[in-house]
C-alpha positions as CSV (number, residue, x, y, z in Angstrom):
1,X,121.1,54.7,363.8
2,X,124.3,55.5,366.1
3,X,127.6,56.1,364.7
4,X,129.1,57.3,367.5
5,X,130.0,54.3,368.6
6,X,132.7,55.6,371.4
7,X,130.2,56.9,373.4
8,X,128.4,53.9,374.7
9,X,130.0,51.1,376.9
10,X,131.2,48.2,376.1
11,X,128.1,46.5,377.6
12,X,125.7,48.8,375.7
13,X,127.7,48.3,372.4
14,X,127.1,44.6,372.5
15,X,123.4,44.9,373.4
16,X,122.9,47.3,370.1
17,X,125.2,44.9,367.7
18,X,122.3,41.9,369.2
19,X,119.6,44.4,368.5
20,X,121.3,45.8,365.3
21,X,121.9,41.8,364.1
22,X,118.2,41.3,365.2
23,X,117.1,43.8,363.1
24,X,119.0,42.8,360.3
25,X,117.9,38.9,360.8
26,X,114.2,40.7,360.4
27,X,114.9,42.6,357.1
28,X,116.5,39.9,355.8
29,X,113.4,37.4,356.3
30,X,111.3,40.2,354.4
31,X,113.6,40.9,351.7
32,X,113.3,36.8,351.3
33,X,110.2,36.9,351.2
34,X,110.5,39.7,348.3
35,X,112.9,38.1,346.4
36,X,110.6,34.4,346.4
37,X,107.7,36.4,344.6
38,X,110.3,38.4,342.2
39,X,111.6,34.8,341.5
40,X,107.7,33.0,340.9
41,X,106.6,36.7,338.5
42,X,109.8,36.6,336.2
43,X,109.1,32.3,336.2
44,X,105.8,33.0,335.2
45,X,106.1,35.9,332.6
46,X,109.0,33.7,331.5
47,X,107.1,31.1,330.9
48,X,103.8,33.2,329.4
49,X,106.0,35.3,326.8
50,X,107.9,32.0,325.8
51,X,104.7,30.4,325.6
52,X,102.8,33.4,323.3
53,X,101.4,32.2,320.5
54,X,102.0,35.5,318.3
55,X,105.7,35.6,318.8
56,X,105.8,38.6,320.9
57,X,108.4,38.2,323.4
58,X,107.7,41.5,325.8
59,X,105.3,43.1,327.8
60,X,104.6,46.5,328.2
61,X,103.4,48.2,331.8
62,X,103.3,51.6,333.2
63,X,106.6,51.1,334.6
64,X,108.1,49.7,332.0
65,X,108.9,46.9,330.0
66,X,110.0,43.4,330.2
67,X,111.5,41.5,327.4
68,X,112.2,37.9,327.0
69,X,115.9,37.5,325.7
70,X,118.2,34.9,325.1
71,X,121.7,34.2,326.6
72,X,124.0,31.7,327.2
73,X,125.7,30.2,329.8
74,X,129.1,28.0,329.9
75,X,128.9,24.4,332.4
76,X,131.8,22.4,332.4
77,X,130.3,18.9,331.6
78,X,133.7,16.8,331.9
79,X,136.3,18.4,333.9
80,X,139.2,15.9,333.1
81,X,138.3,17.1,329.5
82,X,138.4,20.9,330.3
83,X,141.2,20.8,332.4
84,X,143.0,18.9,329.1
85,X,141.9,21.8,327.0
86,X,143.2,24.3,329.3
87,X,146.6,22.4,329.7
88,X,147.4,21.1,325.9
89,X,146.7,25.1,324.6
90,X,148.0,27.2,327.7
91,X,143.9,29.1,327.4
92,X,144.7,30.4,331.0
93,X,141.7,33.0,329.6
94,X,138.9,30.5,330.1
95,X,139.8,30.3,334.1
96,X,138.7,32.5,337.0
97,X,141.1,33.8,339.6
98,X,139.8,32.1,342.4
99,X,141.2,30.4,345.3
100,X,139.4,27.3,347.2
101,X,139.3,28.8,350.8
102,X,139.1,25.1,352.2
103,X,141.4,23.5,350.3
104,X,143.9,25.9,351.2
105,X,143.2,25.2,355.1
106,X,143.2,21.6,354.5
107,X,147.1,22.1,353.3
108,X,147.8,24.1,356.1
109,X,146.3,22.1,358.6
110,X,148.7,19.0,357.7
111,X,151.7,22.1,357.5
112,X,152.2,22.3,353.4
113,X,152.2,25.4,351.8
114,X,150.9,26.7,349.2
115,X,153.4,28.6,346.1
116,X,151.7,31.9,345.7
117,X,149.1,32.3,348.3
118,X,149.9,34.3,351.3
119,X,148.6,33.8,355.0
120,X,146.5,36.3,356.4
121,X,145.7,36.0,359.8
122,X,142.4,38.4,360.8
123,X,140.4,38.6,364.3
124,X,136.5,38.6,364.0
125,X,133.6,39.1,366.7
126,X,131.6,35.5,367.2
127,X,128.6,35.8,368.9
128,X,126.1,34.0,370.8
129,X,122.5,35.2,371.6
130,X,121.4,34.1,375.2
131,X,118.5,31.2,375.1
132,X,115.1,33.0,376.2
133,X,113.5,31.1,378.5
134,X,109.5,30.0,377.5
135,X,107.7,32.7,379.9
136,X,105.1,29.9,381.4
137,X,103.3,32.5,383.8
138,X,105.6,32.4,387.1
């Protein structure tokens, strides 16, 4: 893997971030692939150890062992009646610090601003692979 990177021309640099991105695309298919079938065994022992008619709620392996274990989540079911919550007792606690990327654009686009949140302007690399063309013998 280069890290040289000054050492290769421009030219060459773009070919190896299409081949490095390629290779990446690749691994990232796999690693799908891996994650599906991690996803459909901890669905299925899920489903066995819940199911297990002696109460037992783990499963011991050579390497290792899984439990079944409870946890909850929080889902805001009404908004309005959140949002209520959060403004009638000041609970600033229960919130994230998180910023909608696009609703801030949207603001900007029609030129309002937005109190507290800073512009950033950044440059980034697009890129485009070139079309193959179907090899049909010629």
């Amino acid at each position: 893997m280069p890290t040289n990177f000054e050492q290769y021309s421009t030219r060459d640099q773009a070919q190896m971030l299409f081949n490095l991105r390629e290779q990446a695309s690749e691994l990232r298919r796999k690693l799908s692939e891996i994650e599906n079938a991690v996803a459909g065994f901890q669905q299925s022992l899920l489903t066995r150890l819940e199911q297990n008619d002696d109460g037992q709620r783990f499963v011991r392996c050579a390497a290792g062992t899984v439990t079944a274990v409870w946890k909850s989540q929080s889902v805001v079911e009404n908004l309005a009646q959140f949002q209520a919550h959060i403004i009638a007792t000041g609970e600033l606690d229960l919130l994230q610090n998180r910023v909608s990327e696009e609703a801030v654009r949207q603001r900007w686009d029609v030129g309002n601003s937005v109190p507290g949140i800073a512009r950033r302007d950044f440059m980034r690399l697009s890129l485009s692979t070139t079309k193959k063309e179907p090899s049909n013998g010629k």
